[in-house]
C-alpha positions as CSV (number, residue, x, y, z in Angstrom):
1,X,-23.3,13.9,-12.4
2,X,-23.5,10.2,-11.3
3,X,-20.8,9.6,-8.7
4,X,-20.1,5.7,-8.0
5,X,-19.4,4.4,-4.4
6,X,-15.8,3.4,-5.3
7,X,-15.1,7.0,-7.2
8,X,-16.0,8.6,-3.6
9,X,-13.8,5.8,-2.1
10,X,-10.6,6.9,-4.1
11,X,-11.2,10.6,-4.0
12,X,-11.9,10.3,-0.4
13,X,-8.4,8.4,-0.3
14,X,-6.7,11.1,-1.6
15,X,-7.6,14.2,0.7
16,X,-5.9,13.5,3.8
17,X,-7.4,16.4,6.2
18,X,-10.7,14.7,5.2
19,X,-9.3,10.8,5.9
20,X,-8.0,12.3,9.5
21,X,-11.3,14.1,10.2
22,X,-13.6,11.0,9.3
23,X,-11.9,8.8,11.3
24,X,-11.8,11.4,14.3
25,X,-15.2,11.7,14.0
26,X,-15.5,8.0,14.0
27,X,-13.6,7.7,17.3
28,X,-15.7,10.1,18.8
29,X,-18.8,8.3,17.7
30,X,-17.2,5.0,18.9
31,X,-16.3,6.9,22.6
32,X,-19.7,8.4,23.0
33,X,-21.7,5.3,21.9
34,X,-22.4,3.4,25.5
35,X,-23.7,7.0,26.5
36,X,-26.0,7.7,23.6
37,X,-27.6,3.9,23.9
38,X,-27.9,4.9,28.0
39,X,-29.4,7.8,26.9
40,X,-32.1,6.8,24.6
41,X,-32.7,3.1,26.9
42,X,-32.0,4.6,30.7
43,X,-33.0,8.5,30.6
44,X,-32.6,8.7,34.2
45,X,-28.5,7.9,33.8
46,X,-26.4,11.1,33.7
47,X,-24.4,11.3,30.3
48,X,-21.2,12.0,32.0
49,X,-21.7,9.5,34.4
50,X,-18.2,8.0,35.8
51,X,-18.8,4.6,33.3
52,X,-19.6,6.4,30.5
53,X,-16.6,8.1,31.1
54,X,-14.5,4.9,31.3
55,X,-15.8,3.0,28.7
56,X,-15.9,5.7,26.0
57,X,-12.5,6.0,26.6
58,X,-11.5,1.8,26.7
59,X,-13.5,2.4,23.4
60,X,-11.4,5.4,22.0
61,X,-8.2,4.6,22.5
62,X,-9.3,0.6,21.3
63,X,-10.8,2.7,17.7
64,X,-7.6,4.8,17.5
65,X,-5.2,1.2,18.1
66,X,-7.5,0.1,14.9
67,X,-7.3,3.2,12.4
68,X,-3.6,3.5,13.2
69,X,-2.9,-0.6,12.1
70,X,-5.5,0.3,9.4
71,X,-3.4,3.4,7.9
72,X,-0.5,1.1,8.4
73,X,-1.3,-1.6,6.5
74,X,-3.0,0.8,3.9
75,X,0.5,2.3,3.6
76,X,2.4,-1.0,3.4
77,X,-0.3,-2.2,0.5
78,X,0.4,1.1,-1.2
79,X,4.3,0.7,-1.1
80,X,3.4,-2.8,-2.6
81,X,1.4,-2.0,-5.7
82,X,4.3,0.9,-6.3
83,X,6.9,-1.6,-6.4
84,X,4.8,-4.1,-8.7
85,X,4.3,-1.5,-10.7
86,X,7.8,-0.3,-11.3
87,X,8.2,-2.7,-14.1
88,X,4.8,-2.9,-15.6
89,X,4.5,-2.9,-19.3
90,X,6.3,-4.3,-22.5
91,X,10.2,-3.2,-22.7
92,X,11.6,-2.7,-26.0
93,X,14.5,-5.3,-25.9
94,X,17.1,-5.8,-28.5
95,X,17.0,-9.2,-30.5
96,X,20.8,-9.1,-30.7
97,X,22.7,-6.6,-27.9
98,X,20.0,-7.4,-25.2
99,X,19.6,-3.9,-24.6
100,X,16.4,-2.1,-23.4
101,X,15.1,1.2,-25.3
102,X,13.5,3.8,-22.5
103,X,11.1,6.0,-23.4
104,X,13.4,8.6,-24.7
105,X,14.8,6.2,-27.5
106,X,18.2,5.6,-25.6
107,X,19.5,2.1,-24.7
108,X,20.6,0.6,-21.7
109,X,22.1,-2.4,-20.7
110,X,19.4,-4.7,-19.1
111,X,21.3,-5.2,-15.8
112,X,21.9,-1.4,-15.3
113,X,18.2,-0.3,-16.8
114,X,16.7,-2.8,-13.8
115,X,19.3,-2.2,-11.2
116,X,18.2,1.4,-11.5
117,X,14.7,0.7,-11.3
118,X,13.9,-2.1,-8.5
119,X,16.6,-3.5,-5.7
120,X,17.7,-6.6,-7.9
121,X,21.2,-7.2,-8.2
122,X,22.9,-9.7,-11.0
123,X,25.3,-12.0,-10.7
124,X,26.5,-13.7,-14.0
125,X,26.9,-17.5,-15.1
126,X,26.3,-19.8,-17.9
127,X,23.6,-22.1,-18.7
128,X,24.9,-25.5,-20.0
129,X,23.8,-24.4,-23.9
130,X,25.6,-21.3,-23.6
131,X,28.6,-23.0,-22.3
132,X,28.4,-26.3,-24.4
133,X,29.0,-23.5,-27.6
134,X,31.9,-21.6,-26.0
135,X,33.7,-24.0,-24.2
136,X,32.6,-27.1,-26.2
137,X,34.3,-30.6,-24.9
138,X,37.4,-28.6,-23.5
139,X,35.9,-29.0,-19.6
140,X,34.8,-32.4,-19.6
């Protein structure tokens, strides 16, 4: 079974204890990465030396600053495409009543049917054709 990168990339989005364990392990990798170069190029350095120490954790805390805005703006992105997609698709609107048929064939007036379903709010007026047929020349 051929798995695509993006595939992963989704179904790795979806488990959370994974998420939170990659990106631990990622902050430890970050933390411990001055020390592993000093320990391949300078033997002779002690890997808990007292600047390994305080650079590994500059370099934690910095990684941990970065996946925390990355989760947030993740989050914010996902709360986006939610609300785009709250009224995605073709509504079944009444030629006549203006109505809007849900998917269990009952119909709802088109300012209570969106009201319910985003945070838009109506407010009612005339444009001029309407008003030029029901008031005609009596406001002039």
């Amino acid at each position: 079974m051929k798995i695509s990168f993006t595939s992963f990339l989704l179904s790795l989005h979806k488990r959370k204890k994974l998420r939170l364990t990659i990106a631990g392990l990622a902050i430890l990798f970050m933390a411990n990465l001055d020390a592993l170069v000093d320990l391949v190029s300078h033997p002779e350095v002690p890997y808990f030396h007292s600047e390994h120490l305080i650079v590994g954790g500059i370099t934690a805390l910095v990684t941990l600053v970065f996946f925390i805005i990355l989760g947030l703006y993740v989050a914010t992105v996902e709360r986006a495409l939610r609300d785009i997609n709250t009224l995605k698709g073709l509504l079944p609107i009444c030629s006549s009543c203006n109505r809007i048929r849900t998917s269990d064939d009952q119909w709802h007036i088109i300012e209570k049917y969106i009201s319910e379903r985003t945070e838009a709010r109506f407010t009612h007026s005339l444009c001029p054709e309407c008003f030029q047929k029901l008031y005609g020349d009596r406001f002039k």
